[in-house]
C-alpha positions in Angstrom: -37.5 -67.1 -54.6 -37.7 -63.6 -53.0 -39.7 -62.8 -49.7 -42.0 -60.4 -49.4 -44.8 -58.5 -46.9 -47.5 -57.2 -48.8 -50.1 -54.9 -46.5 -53.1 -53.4 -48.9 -56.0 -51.2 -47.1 -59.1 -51.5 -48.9 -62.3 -48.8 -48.6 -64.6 -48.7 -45.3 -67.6 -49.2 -47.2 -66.5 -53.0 -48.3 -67.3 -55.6 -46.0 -64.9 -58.2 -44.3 -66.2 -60.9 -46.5 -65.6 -58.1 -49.9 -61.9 -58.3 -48.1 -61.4 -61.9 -47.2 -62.9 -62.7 -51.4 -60.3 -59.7 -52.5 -57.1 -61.7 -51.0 -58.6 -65.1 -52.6 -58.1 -63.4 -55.8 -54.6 -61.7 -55.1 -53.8 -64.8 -53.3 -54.8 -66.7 -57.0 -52.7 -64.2 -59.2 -49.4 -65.2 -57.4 -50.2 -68.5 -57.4 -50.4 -68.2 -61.2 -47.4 -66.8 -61.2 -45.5 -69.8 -60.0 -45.5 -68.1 -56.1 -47.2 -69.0 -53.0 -48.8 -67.5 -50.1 -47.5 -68.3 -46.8 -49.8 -66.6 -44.5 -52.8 -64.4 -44.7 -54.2 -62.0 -41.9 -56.9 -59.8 -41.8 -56.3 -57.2 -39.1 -59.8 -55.5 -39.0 -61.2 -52.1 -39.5 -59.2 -49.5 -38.1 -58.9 -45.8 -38.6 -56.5 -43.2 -40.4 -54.1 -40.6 -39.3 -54.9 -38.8 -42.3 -58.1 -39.0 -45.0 -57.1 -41.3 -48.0 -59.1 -40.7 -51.2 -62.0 -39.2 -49.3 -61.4 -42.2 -46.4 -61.3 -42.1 -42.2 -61.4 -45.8 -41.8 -59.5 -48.7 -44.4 -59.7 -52.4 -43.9 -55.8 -53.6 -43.3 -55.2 -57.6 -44.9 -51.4 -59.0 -44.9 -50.0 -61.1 -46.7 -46.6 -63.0 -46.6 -45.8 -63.8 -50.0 -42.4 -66.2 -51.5 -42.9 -65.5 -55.1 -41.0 -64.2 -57.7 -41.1 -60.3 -58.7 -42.9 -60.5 -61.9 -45.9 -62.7 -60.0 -45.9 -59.4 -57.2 -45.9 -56.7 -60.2 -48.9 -58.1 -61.6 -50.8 -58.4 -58.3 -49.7 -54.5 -57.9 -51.1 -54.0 -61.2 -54.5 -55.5 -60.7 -54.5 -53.7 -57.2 -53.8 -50.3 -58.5 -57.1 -51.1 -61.0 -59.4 -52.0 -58.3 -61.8 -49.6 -57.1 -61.6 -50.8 -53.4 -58.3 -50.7 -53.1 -56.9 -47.7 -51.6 -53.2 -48.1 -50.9 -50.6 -51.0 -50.8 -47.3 -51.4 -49.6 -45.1 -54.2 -50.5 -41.8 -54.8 -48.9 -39.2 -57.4 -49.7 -37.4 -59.0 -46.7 -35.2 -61.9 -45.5 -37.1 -64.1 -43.9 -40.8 -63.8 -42.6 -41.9 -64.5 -39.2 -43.4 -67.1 -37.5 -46.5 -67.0 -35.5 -48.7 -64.4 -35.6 -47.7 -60.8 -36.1 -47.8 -58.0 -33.6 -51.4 -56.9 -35.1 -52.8 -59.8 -34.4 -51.7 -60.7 -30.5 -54.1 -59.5 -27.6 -52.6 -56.2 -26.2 -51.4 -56.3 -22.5 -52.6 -53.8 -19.8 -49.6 -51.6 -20.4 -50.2 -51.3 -24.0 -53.6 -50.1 -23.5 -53.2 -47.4 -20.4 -49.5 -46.9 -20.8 -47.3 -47.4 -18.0 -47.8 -47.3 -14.3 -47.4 -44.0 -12.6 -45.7 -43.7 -9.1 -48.4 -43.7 -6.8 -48.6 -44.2 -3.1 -48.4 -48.1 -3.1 -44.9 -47.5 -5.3 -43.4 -45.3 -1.6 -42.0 -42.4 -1.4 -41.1 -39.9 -4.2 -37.6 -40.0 -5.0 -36.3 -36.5 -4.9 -35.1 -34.3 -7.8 -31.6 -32.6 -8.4 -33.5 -29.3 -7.7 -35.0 -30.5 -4.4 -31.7 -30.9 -2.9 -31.3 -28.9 0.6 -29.5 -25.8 0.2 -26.3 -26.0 1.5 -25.0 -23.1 4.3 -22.4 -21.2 2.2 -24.8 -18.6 0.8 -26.4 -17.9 4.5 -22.4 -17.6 5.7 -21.2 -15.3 3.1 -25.0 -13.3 4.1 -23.2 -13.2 7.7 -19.7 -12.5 7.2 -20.5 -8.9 6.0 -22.3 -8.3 8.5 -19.4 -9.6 11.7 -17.0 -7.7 9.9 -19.2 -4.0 10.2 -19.7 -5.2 14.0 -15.5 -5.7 14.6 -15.3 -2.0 12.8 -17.7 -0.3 14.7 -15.7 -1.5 17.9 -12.2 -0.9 16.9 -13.5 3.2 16.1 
């Protein structure tokens, strides 16, 4: 049977348990299908780029489905009914993953503040292509003009 990641975002105004009940009843239509669920994550309350249908927040579930199409059509179907529901995304892959998914590990320091910046425990700042030394040639040529007015004044 084919593979597939199914993300839906549900309204701010449901709760978490509104969310949890809605994927017990997706989780039941592809089950009646002849599919199964694999794994089910609910990744929280987070906010939008963009408003969706009059929303700035949307409650994100996952859900890795092995199923076949006609099982994830009518779950689409009963999604795009649904009041709650605001957008869904279904994507058939190879394989899923194992574990948790990236949504769901605790973020490291350098996810949160970015990375370090060179400060003074890192030593010295290494120097630019434009903070090179000038070399001597321009000072010479600035000189050489001047040596040759000085041998003509003395040979006159």
């Amino acid at each position: 049977m084919p593979l597939y990641e199914h993300v839906f975002m549900t309204r701010q105004d449901v709760s978490s348990a509104q969310v949890e009940s809605l994927a017990d009843t997706f989780k039941e239509i592809i089950e009646q299908g002849g599919g199964k669920v694999t794994k089910s994550e609910y990744w929280g309350l987070k906010s939008l780029t963009y408003r969706i249908k009059k929303n700035r927040k949307a409650h994100f579930s996952l859900m890795n489905i092995d199923s076949p199409h006609d099982a994830v059509a009518e779950m689409e179907r009963q999604q795009a009914i649904n009041d709650d529901v605001i957008r869904i995304l279904t994507l058939k892959v190879d394989e899923h993953e194992d574990g948790p998914t990236i949504m769901m590990q605790k973020p490291s320091r350098d996810d949160k503040r970015g990375p370090r910046r060179d400060g003074p425990r890192d030593g010295p700042r290494k120097p630019y292509r434009d903070d090179k030394p000038e070399t001597k040639a321009p000072a010479a040529e600035a000189s050489a003009p001047a040596e040759e007015a000085a041998t003509e004044e003395t040979t006159s």
